[in-house]
C-alpha positions in Angstrom: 161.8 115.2 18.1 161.1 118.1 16.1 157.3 119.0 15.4 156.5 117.3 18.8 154.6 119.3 21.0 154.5 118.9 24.6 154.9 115.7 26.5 154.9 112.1 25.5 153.9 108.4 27.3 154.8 105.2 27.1 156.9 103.7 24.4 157.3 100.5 22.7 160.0 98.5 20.8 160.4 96.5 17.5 164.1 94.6 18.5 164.1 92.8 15.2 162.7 95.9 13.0 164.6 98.0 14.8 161.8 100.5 15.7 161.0 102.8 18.4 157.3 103.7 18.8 156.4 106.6 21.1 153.1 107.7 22.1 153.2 111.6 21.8 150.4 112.6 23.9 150.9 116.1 23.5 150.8 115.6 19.5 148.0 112.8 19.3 150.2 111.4 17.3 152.5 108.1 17.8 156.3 108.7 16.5 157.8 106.0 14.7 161.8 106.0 15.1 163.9 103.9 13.2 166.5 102.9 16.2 169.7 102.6 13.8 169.5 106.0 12.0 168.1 107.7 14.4 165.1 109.1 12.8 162.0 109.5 12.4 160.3 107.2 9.7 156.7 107.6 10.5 154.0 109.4 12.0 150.6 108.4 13.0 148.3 110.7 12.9 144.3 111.6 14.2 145.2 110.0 17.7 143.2 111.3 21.0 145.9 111.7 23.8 147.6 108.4 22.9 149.1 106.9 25.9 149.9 103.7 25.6 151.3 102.0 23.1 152.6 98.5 22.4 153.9 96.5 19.4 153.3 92.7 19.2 155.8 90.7 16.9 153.7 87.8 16.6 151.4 89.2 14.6 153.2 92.9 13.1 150.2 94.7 15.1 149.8 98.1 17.1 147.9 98.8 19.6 147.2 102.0 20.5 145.4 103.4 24.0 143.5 106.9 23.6 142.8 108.9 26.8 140.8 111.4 25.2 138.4 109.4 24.1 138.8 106.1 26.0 139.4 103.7 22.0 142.5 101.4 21.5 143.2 101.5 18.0 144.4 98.6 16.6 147.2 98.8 13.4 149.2 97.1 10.9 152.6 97.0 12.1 154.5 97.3 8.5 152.2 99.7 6.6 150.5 101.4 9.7 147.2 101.3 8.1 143.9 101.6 10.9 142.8 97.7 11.0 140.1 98.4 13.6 139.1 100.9 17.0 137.9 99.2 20.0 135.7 101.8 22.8 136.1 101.6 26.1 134.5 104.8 27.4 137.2 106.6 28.9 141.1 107.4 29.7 142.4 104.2 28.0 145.7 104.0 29.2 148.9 101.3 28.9 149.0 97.6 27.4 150.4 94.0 28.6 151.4 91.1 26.0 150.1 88.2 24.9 146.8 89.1 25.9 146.5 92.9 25.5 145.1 95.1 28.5 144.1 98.4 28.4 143.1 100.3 31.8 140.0 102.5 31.7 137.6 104.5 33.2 137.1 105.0 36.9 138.4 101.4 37.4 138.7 97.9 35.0 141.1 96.6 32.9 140.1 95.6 29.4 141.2 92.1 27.6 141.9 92.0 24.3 143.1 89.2 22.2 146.3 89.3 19.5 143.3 89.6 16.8 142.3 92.8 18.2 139.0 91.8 19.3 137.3 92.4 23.3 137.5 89.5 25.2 136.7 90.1 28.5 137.0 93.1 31.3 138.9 93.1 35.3 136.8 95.8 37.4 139.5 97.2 40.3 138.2 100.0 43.0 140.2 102.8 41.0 141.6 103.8 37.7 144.7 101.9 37.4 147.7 103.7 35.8 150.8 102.8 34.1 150.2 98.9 35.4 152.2 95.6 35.0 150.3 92.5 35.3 152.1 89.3 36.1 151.0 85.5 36.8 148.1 86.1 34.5 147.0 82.7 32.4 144.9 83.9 30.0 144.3 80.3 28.4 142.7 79.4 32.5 140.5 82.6 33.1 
């Protein structure tokens, strides 16, 4: 991708708009690609170390994990405008769906619902990276 300095993360897919999202750490930016042409089609901007990145259909919303400084920032998934930024202190890294979770810090897992709001936090004995949670009812926590 040309303008993309150094390295990116974790990536996310649109299947029925046919987008690529990738988290270009390097750039603190997040690349949109349009999969069927190829390109690029957007670039979002004023990101700290983005990481991880994940796009929920149900409700056309990005979710964005900072590193730098530890926010996931929450977007519109057709016009890419900031809805809201959620802090969680440090090196916020990757996302789950349904329920969003966002590792942090020296150790927890943050919760956060498909509205974008905080609802609730997993402490583990070490920062966990690039994580996949399974068996997880949210609705029975």
């Amino acid at each position: 991708m040309p303008e993309v300095q150094e390295r990116i993360d974790h990536l996310s897919v649109d299947v029925k708009g046919q987008r690529l999202f990738v988290s270009a750490l390097g750039n603190n930016t997040v690349e949109v690609i349009d999969i069927k042409a190829g390109k690029r089609i957007k670039t979002i901007g004023g990101l700290q170390e983005p990481q991880g990145v994940l796009y929920v259909p149900a409700t056309d919303r990005l979710y964005v994990a900072n590193a730098k400084d530890g926010s996931v920032r929450v977007f519109d998934g057709s016009s890419y405008a900031a809805l809201k930024t959620l802090a969680y202190g440090d090196d916020a890294d990757n996302s789950a769906r349904k329920r969003i979770y966002v590792g942090y810090g020296s150790g927890a897992l943050g919760e956060i619902d498909n509205e974008g709001n905080k609802t609730g936090e997993i402490k583990l004995d070490a920062h966990p990276e690039s994580f996949r949670i399974f068996g997880i009812d949210p609705d029975k926590r």
